[in-house]
Phi, psi and omega in degrees: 000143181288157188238126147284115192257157181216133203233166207195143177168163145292134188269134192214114188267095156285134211237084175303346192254032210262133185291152198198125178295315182292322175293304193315298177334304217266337176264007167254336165106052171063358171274153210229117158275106239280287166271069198291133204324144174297131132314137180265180206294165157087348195281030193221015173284349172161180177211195174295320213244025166284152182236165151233147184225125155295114212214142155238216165284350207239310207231171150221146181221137175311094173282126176253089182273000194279015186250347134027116164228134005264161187256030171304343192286315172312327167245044177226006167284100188211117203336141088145025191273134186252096174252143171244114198229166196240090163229209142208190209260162192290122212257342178268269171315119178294144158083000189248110177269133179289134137245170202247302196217130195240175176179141191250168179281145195225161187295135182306192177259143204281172340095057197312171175229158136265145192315165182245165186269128177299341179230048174273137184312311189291355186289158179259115164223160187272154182220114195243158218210139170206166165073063178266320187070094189255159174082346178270187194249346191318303226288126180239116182315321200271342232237340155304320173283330182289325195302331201264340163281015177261316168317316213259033187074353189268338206205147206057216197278087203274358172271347171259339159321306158309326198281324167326090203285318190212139207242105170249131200244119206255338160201194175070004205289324157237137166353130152285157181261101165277089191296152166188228180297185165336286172282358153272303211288313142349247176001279159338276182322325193285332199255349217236334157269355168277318169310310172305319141312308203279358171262356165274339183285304197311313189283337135309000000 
């Protein structure tokens, strides 16, 4: 009689048409082609002869979703999804599990909070920042200076100014280096270390 099961696992999508390097390799005679021709789009979305397999630390198991609910799951199988399916094994294919019903991992349980009063004296907050691009054409000084007297209280709003403990500059913090000839890629570099002083003097 068939038995019903519940299986736990990783999802790992064998893909035939998936470009593979070693092929490319191996079909040039050891010549490594340096640009390979563009594919046009979808040509590497699936085939006949793709599989799925359910893997832990101990096993792999051969998976069949086309019987699956719901079966929105058939086109979301995709290599490292942490799932759960409902079936049992296949009585004709050795080694092949049916599934009936998937399901995915969903987040433990929260923890509620209670709201905080919005205007409490004791609160703390972070002020976090990007994109100054120092050493750029972006970058505007004054508008760095105002950013830093504000920090520092002097100029808006000094009861939300205080409560700021820490200040993260989360990127973007200096200009990119726009390469081209010789003499731009200098030209760059030479601007792309003032930038770089000039955000260690500001962060000092």
């Amino acid at each position: 009689p068939e038995v019903c099961q519940i299986v736990t696992g990783i999802l790992f999508r064998e893909m035939a048409l998936k470009p593979s390097i070693l092929k490319e390799y191996a079909s040039q005679s050891g010549t490594l082609i340096p640009f390979p021709p563009r594919q046009p789009p979808g040509r590497y979305l699936r085939s006949d002869h793709d599989y799925v397999v359910l893997e832990d630390e101990s096993a792999r198991l051969k998976v069949d979703f086309s019987n699956c609910d719901p079966a929105e799951w058939r086109d979301a199988l995709v290599s490292g999804l942490v799932v759960g399916v409902v079936g049992s094994h296949d009585s004709v294919v050795r080694g092949r599990f049916n599934v009936k019903y998937v399901f995915g991992a969903g987040l433990a349980p929260q923890r509620s909070l209670s709201a905080a009063p919005l205007h409490r004296d004791d609160q703390k907050w972070a002020c976090f920042i990007s994109g100054l691009e120092c050493g750029g054409s972006v970058l505007n000084p004054t508008a760095l200076d105002l950013f830093t007297e504000y920090l520092c209280g002097n100029v808006g709003n000094e009861h939300f100014a205080r409560r700021i403990v820490r200040v993260i500059v989360c990127g973007n913090s200096v200009a990119p280096i726009e390469t081209g000839n010789e003499t731009e890629t200098n030209i760059a570099s030479a601007a792309a270390a003032g930038g770089m002083k000039m955000l260690d003097g500001w962060l000092s």
